[in-house]
SEGU-963295 format. One record per residue (C-alpha): residue in three letters; z negated, y, x negated. Coordinates in steps of 0.05 Angstrom, whole numbers, padded with zeros to 5 digits, always signed. Layout:
REM residues N
ALAZYX ...
REM end
This chain:
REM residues 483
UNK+00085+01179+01313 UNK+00159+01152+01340 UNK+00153+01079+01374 UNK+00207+01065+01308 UNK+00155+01087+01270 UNK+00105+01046+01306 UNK+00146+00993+01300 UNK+00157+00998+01229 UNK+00094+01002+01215 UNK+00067+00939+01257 UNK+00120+00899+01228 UNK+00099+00915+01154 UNK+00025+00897+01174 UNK+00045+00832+01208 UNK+00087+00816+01138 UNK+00031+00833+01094 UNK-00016+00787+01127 UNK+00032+00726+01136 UNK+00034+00735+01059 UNK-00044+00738+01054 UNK-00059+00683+01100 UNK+00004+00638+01059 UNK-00041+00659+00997 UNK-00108+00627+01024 UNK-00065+00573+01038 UNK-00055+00558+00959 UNK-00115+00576+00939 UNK-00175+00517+00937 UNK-00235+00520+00968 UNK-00262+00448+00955 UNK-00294+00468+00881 UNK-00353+00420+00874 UNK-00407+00431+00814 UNK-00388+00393+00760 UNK-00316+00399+00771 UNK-00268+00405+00711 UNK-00217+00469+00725 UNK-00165+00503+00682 UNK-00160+00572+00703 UNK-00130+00629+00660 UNK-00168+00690+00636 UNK-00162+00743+00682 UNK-00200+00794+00649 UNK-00254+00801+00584 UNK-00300+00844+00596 UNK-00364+00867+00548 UNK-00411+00803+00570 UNK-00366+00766+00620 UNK-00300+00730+00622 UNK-00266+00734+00695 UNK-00227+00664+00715 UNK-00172+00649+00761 UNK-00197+00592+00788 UNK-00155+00582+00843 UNK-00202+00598+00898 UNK-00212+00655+00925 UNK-00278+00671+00891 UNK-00256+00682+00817 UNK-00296+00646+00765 UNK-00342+00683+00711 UNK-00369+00655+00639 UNK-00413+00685+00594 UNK-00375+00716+00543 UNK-00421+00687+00484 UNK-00410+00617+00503 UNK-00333+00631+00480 UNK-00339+00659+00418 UNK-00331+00620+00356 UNK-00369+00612+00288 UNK-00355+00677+00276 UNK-00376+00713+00331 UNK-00319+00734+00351 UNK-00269+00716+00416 UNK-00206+00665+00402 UNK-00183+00686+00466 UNK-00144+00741+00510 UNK-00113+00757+00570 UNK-00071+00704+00601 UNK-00098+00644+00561 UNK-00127+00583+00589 UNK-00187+00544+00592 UNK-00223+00484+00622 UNK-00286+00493+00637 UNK-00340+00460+00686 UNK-00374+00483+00758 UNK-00443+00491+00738 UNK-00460+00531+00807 UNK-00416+00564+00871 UNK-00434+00620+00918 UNK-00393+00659+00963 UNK-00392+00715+00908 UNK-00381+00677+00854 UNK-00359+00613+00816 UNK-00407+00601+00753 UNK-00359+00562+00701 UNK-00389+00537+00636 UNK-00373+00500+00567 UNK-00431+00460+00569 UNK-00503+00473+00603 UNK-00544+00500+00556 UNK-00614+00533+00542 UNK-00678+00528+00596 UNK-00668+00500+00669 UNK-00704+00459+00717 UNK-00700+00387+00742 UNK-00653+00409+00783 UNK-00607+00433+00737 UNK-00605+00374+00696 UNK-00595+00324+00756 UNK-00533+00372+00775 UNK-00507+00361+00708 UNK-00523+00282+00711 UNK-00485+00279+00784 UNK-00425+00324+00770 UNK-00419+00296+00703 UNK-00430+00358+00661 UNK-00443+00370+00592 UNK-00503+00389+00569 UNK-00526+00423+00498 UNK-00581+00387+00468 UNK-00613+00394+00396 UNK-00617+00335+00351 UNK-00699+00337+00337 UNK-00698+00265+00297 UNK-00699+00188+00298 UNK-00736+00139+00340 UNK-00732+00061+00348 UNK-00655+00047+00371 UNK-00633+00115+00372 UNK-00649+00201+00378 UNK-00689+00238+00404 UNK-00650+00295+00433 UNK-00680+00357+00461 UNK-00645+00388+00533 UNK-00652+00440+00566 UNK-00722+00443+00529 UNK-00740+00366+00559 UNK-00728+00304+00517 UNK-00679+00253+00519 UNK-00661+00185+00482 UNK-00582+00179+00453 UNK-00578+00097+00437 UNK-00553+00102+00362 UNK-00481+00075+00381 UNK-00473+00120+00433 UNK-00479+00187+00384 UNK-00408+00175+00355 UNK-00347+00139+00373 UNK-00354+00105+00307 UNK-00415+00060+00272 UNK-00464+00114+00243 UNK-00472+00102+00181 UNK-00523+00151+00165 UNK-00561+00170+00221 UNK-00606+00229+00186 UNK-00532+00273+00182 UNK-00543+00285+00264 UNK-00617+00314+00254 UNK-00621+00385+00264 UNK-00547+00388+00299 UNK-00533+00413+00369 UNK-00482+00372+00406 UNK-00451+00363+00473 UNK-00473+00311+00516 UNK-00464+00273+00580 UNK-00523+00246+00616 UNK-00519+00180+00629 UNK-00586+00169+00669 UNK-00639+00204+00698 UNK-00697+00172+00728 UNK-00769+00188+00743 UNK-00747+00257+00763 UNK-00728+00275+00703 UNK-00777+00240+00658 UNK-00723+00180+00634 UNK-00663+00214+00616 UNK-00611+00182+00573 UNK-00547+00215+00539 UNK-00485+00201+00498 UNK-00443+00235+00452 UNK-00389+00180+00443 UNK-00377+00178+00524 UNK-00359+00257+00522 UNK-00321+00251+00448 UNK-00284+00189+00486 UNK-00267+00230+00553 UNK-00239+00284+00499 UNK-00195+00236+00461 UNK-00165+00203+00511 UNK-00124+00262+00533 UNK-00116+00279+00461 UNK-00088+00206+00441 UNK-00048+00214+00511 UNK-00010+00271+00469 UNK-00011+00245+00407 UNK+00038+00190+00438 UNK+00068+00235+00475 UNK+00091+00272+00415 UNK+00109+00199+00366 UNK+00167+00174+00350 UNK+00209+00132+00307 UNK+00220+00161+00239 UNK+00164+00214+00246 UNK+00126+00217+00176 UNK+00049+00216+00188 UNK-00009+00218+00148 UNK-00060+00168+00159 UNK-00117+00135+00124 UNK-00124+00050+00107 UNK-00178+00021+00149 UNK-00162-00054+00150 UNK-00126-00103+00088 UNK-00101-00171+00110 UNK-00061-00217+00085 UNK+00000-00193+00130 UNK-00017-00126+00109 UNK-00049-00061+00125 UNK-00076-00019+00184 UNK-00069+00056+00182 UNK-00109+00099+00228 UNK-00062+00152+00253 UNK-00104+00190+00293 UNK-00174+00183+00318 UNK-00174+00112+00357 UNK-00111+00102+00342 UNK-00072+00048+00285 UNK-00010+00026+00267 UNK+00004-00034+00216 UNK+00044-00034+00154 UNK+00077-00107+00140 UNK+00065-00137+00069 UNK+00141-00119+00057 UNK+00130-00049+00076 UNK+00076-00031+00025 UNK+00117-00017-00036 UNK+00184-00026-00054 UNK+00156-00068-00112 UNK+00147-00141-00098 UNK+00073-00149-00065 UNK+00025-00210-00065 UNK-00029-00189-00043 UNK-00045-00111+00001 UNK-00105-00112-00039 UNK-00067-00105-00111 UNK-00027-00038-00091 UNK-00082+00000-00037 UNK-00152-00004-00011 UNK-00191+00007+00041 UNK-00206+00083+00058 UNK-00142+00110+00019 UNK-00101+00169+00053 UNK-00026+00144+00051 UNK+00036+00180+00089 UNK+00075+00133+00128 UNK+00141+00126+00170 UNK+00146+00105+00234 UNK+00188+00042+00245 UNK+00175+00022+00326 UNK+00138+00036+00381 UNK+00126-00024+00430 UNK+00081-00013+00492 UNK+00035-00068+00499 UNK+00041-00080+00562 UNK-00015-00084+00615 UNK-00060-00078+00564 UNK-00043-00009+00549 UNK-00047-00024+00478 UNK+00010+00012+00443 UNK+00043-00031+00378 UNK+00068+00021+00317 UNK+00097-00011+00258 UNK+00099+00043+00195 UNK+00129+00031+00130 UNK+00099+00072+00068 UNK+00158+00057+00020 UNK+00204+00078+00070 UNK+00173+00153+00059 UNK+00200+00155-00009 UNK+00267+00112+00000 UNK+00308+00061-00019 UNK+00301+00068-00101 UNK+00368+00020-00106 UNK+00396+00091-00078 UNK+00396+00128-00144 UNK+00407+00055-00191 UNK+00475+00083-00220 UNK+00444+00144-00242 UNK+00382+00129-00272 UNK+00406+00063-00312 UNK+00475+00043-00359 UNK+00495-00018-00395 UNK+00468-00014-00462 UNK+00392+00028-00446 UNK+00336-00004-00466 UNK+00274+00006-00424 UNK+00211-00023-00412 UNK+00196-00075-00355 UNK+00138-00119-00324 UNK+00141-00198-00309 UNK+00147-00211-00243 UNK+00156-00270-00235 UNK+00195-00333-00274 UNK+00243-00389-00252 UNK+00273-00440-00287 UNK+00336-00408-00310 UNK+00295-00343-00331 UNK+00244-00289-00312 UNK+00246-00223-00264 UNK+00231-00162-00300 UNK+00210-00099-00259 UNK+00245-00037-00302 UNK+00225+00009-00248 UNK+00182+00002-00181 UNK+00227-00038-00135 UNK+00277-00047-00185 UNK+00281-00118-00217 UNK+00336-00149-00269 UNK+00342-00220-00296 UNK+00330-00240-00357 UNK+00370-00305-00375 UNK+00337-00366-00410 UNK+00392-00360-00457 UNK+00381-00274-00464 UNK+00308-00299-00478 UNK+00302-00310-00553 UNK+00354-00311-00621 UNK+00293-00337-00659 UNK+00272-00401-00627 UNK+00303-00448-00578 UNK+00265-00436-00497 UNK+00267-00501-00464 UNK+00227-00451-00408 UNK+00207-00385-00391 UNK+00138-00390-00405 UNK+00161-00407-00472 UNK+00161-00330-00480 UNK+00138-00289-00427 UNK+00080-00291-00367 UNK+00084-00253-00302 UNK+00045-00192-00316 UNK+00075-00183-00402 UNK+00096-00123-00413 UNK+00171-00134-00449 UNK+00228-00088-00478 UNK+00291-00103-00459 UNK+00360-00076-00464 UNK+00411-00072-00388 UNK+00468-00113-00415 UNK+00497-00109-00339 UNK+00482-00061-00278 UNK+00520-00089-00216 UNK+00498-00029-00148 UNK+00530-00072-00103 UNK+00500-00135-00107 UNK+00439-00102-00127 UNK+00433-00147-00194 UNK+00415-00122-00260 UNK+00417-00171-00323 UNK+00374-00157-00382 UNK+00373-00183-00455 UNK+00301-00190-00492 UNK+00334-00235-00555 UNK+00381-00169-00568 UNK+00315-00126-00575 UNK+00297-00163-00624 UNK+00358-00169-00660 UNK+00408-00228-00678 UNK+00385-00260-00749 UNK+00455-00281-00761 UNK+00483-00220-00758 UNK+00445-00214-00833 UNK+00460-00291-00864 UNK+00522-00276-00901 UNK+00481-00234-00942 UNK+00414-00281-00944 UNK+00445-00349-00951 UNK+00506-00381-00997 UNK+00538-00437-01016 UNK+00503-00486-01066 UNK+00439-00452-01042 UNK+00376-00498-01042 UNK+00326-00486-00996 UNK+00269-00526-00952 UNK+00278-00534-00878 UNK+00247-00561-00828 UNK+00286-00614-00783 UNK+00287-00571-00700 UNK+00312-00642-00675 UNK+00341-00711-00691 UNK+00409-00732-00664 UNK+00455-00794-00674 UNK+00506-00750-00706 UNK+00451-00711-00760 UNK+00393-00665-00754 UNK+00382-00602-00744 UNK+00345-00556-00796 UNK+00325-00489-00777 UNK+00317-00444-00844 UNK+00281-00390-00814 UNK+00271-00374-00738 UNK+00335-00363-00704 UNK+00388-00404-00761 UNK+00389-00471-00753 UNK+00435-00516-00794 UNK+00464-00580-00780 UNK+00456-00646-00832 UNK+00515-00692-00816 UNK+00488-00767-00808 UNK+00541-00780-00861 UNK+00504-00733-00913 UNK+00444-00771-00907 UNK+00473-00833-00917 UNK+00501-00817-00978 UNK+00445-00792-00999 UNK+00399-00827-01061 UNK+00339-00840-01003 UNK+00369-00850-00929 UNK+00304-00889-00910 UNK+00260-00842-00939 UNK+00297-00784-00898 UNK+00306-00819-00841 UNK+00222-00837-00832 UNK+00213-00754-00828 UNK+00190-00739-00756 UNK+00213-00661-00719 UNK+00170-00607-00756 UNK+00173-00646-00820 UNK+00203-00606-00881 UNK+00263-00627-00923 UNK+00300-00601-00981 UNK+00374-00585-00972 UNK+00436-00546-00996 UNK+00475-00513-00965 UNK+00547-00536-00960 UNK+00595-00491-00912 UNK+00573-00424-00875 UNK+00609-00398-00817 UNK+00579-00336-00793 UNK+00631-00324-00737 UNK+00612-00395-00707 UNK+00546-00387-00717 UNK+00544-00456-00764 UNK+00517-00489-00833 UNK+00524-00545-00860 UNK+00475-00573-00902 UNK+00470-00635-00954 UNK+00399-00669-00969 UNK+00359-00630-01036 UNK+00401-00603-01095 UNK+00464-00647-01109 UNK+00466-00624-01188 UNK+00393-00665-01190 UNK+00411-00724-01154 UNK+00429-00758-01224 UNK+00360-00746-01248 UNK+00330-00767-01182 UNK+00366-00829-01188 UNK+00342-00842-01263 UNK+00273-00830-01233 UNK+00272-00882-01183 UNK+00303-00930-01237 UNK+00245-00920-01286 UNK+00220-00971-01312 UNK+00158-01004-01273 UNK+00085-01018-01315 UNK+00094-01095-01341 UNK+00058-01142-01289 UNK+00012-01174-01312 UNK-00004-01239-01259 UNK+00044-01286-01235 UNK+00036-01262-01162 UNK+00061-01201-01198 UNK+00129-01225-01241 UNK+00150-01263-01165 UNK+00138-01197-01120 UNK+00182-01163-01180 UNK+00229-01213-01179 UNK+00241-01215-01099 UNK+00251-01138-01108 UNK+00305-01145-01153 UNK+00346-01205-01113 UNK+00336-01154-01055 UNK+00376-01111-01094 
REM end
């Protein structure tokens, strides 16, 4: 061989093992057991899955601890995994999902010091707690430390195998206690750590009601995890109380309105809105309602100059004191209608931009005078009863919704003014009718039957039964001076 060729060739070895030493150089060599490590799948073979584990000894698992419910393998070639150290040799780096199945003292205090999972078999309750059976010892699980939430029925855990941490181990071996929650914790933490990672404003999320207060709801979002929907936000309609539109435990989908951190705390604030999913319903007014449609509306709410119907949920319209009845005069609301009726009424006025709506409920039921040309007529006699008394005459209604008017000057002239004038509201009187103006909406009225008033007056001038005592002829006689 040439001294170039020598030289070519002890360059390309010195090359090769610059690279090879810069390669250890990366690699670790510090793995400890119980260390969590996320290598990717080198290679699968028929009972063992080969790790890069960054070391230079390549990690193995047992092929059977990856497979799912079905028996068969999730994974491939170039995926990745975390698993834990469970033991390290120069040959080999033994990586695990959990320990699991028969071991020695040893085992289990490597698993308590490097903080690695352990399988253990639910075998049933004791005072306080489980009794869990590991790595074919027993162990005690506290009962709030099975779950991250309260366990509500402890008997569902019997007869499972879970994951868990040991927590202490005394007595060499002969106290051991575990949790659950601490390793379903550990696991949600970085999966709430994404979860936030991935939120934002105006994302639509389902979530579930855990909390009602008077301000309004909680929704858990995600394991651990709430945000809180104001009183305003729950429904477009108007809202008293949470309780009266959702309960506790009800899947909702909700909008996300802000994200505030909280701080040192670490506590992260998320307002929602669960109208907002659907949108504003004032949006699609102009389509869905015209002057002149009747519809059908709840009480809301009333006020002195009328009440708030609901024609549609988050869409409200007034009806008027004055839209409230033809047939009898409404001094109030209540007069008619309670929040929570159930009324028709007819839009008499849709304004979008102001957002207002007026309704009628009087023109449901229809305006009586619209019919009293052909119900009433001049000379007509008839019994009223007097609505209200005023200096200037009374006022009769006929039937609900017509109401005449007797001038003071008609009952004056009348054969019995005193008589007449001693009737109280609500009393009934006999009258005729005069003058009818449809187009005013007015009667006039004159007290009882004007062709009888002659024989009215011949009755109260019949003659009296003859008195008989003295006391009698001078009461008679003061009568007629009187007169």
């Amino acid at each position: 061989m040439s001294d170039i060729g020598k030289a070519g060739n002890s360059g390309e070895e010195k090359d090769f093992a610059d690279l090879l030493d810069s390669y250890h150089v990366e690699m670790r060599d510090d793995l400890q057991i119980g260390d969590k490590v996320e290598g990717e799948i080198i290679s699968i073979g028929r009972n063992t899955v080969f790790i890069n584990t960054g070391t230079k000894t390549d990690g193995v698992v047992d092929k059977e601890e990856l497979l799912d419910d079905k028996g068969e393998m999730p994974f491939k070639e170039g995926d990745h995994l975390e698993l834990y150290v469970v033991s390290v040799s120069e040959s080999e780096v033994r990586l695990s999902k959990a320990i699991s199945g028969s071991g020695g003292v040893n085992l289990l205090r490597n698993a308590f010091e490097g903080a690695i999972p352990v399988v253990g078999k639910v075998k049933g309750l004791c005072k306080g707690g489980f009794r869990v059976e590991i790595l074919q010892r027993s162990a005690f699980c506290p009962g709030g430390q099975m779950d991250v939430s309260f366990v509500e029925n402890p008997d569902e855990y019997v007869g499972k195998e879970c994951q868990f941490l040991i927590t202490q181990f005394e007595e060499h071996g002969k106290n051991v206690v575990v949790s659950r929650r601490e390793l379903l914790e550990r696991d949600l933490k970085k999966a709430r750590q994404e979860f936030y990672e991935t939120l934002a404003i105006g994302a639509q999320l389902e979530g579930r009601i855990t909390r009602l207060k008077p301000f309004g709801a909680f929704v858990e979002l995600f394991p651990g995890i709430e945000g809180m929907v104001h009183l305003s936000e729950l429904s477009w309609s108007r809202v008293e109380k949470p309780d009266d539109v959702h309960k506790v435990g009800e899947p909702v989908t909700v909008k996300v309105l802000g994200i505030e951190e909280g701080g040192g705390s670490g506590q992260v604030k998320i307002d929602l809105s669960i109208k907002g999913v659907t949108g504003d319903p004032w949006d699609t007014v102009e389509e869905r309602f015209h002057e002149g449609d009747e519809a059908t509306g709840t009480v809301m709410r009333c006020a002195d100059f009328g009440a708030f119907v609901e024609v549609a949920p988050g869409i409200e319209g007034l009806v008027h004191i004055s839209e409230m009845s033809y047939r009898k005069r409404v001094l109030k609301p209540e007069d008619v209608v309670k929040p929570g009726d159930t009324v028709h009424v007819i839009l008499k006025e849709v304004d979008t931009v102001r957002r207002r709506i007026s309704l009628s409920i009087r023109d449901i039921e229809g305006d009586p005078w619209m019919e009293v040309e052909g119900k009433y007529h001049v000379g007509q006699s008839l019994e009223g009863a007097i609505e209200k008394k005023e200096q200037f005459g009374y006022f009769i209604a006929l039937e609900p919704g017509i109401t005449g008017l007797l001038p003071k000057s008609r009952i004056e002239s009348s054969f019995q003014p005193a008589s007449i004038e001693k009737l109280k509201e609500g009393d009934t009187i006999p009258v005729t009718i005069e003058e009818i103006k449809p187009d005013e909406r007015k009667i006039t009225l004159a007290v009882g039957d004007s062709r009888n008033e002659g024989d009215w007056k011949s009755f109260a001038r019949a003659p009296e039964k003859p008195l008989g005592t003295l006391g009698e002829k001078l009461q008679q006689a003061l009568k007629s001076n009187k007169k």
